[in-house]
N, C-alpha and C positions, 0 to 999 in steps of 0.2 A: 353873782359869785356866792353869796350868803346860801343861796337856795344851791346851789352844787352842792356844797360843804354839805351843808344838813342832808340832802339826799343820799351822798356816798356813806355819811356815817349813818346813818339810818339802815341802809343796805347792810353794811356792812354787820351790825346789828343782827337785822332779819338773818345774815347768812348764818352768825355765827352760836344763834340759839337754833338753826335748824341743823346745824354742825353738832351740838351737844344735843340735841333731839334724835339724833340717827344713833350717835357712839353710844349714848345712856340706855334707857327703855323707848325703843322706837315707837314711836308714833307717827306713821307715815305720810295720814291727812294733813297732821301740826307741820311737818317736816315741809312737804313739797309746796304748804301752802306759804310758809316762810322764806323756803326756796322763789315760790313767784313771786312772791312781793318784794327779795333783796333785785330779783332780775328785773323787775319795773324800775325801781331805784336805779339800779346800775344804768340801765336804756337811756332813761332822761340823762343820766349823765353823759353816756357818752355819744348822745343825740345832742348837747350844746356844744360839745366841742367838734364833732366834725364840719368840715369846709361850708361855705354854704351852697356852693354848688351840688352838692350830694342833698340840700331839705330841698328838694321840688314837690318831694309829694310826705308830709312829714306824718301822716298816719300809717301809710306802708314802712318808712323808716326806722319807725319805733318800733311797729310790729316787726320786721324782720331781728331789731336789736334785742327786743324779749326775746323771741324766738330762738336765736343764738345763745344767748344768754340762761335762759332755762334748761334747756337740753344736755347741758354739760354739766360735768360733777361741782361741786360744792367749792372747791380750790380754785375748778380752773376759769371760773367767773369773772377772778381779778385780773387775770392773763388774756382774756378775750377784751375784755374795756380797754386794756393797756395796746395790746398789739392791733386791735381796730382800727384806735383810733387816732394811735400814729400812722401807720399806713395810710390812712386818708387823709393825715394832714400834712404827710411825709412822703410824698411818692415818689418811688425812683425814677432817675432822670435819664434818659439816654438818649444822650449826644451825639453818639455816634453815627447815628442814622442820618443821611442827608436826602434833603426830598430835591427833586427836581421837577420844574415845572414843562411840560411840555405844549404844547399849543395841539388844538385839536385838527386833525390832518381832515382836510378836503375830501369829500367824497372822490372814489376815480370812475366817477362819469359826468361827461360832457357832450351834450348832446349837440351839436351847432351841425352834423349829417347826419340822417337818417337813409342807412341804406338800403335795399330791397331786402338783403339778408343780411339781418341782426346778429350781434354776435353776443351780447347781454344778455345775465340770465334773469329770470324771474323775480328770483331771491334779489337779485343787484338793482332790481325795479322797483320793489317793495320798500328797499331799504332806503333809495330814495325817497319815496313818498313820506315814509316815519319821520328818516331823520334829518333831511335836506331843509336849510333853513331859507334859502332864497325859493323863491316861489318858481322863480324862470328853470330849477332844473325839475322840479315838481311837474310842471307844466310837459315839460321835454320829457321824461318821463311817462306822463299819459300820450303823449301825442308815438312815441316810441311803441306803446301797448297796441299800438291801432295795426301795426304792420305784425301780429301774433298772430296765431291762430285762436281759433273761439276760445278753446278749453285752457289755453293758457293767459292772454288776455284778460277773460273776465273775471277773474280773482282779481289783478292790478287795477282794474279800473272800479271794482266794489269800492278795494281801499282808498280810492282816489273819491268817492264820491263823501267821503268823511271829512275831507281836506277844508282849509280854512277859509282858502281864496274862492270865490265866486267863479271865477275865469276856470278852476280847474274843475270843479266840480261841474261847472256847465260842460266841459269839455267831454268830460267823464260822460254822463249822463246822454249828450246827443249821439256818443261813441258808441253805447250798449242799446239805446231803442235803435240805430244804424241796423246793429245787429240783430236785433230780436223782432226785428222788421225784415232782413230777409232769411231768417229762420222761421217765418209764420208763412212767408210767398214760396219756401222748398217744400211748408209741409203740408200748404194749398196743391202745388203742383201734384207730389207724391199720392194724397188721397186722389184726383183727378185719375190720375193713370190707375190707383189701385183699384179704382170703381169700374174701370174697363177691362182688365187686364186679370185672364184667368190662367195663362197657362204657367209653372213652374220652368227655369226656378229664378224668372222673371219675379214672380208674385213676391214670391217669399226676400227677393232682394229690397223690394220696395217697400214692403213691409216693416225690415230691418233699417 
């Protein structure tokens, strides 16, 4: 407390020879250089008294406290310490607010059929995979991807091979060489015929 005391009057001090340094024969270096020294003063001060959940990081907080504190006129120094650092030890309370807690709602898919034609979309697949915490609809999920076509498919099953559980990820993975296995035997076949095959616009289809 001894050191508050002396610090504020000290400031107080510096402010008030840099107050009769401006009105008198100014000297502007004397002036602002008194200026920053009452603003150091005043910062320590009103760096002990706020909360302490505000010092986490107390080299930023004094800096921000000079900071404030220098930039303002000469008066209004004592008005910035005073209404700081009430507001931080005084903060307004409202009541009136009421939180309510909700419980987190269930994804709406449930995979227990798997029909020839899907009616889920992509987006509702993926977001499974993200944010689905039980593994068994993760799984249902990739296993749902299989019945896609290629181009929509394999974006779900990339994100599936990220997944945590070993079962999905194997799932994933024997799903897309599946695929990339007979995408290698279409494009075996294709070159086959396109090595025979000269007339249009046969050619040009096999080609494409």
């Amino acid at each position: 407390m001894i050191i508050i005391i002396v610090a504020a009057i000290l400031g107080c001090i510096c402010q008030y020879f840099a107050l009769i340094e401006v009105l008198e024969t100014p000297d502007w270096f004397l002036a602002i250089l008194l200026h920053a020294i009452a603003s150091i003063f005043f910062a320590i001060v009103s760096y002990v008294f706020i909360p302490k959940k505000y010092k986490t990081t107390p080299y930023s907080s004094l800096l921000l406290m000079f900071l404030l504190l220098f930039i303002l006129p000469v008066l209004g120094i004592i008005g910035v310490v005073v209404a700081l650092t009430f507001a931080l030890c005084k903060p307004l309370k409202n009541d009136e607010i009421e939180i309510e807690e909700h419980k987190i709602p269930e994804l709406p898919f449930e995979a227990r059929a798997i029909s020839a034609n899907p009616t889920y979309s992509i987006g509702g697949l993926k977001a499974i995979l993200k944010h689905a915490n039980e593994p068994n609809k993760r799984l249902s999920a990739v296993m749902a991807a299989r019945h896609m076509s290629d181009s929509q498919a394999i974006p779900i099953l990339k994100l599936a091979l990220k997944d945590l559980e070993d079962d999905i990820r194997l799932l994933a993975y024997s799903t897309l060489d599946g695929k990339e296995t007979k995408l290698n035997e279409k494009i075996s076949l294709y070159q086959q015929e396109i090595a025979v095959t000269t007339k249009q616009p046969k050619l040009s289809n096999l080609q494409k």
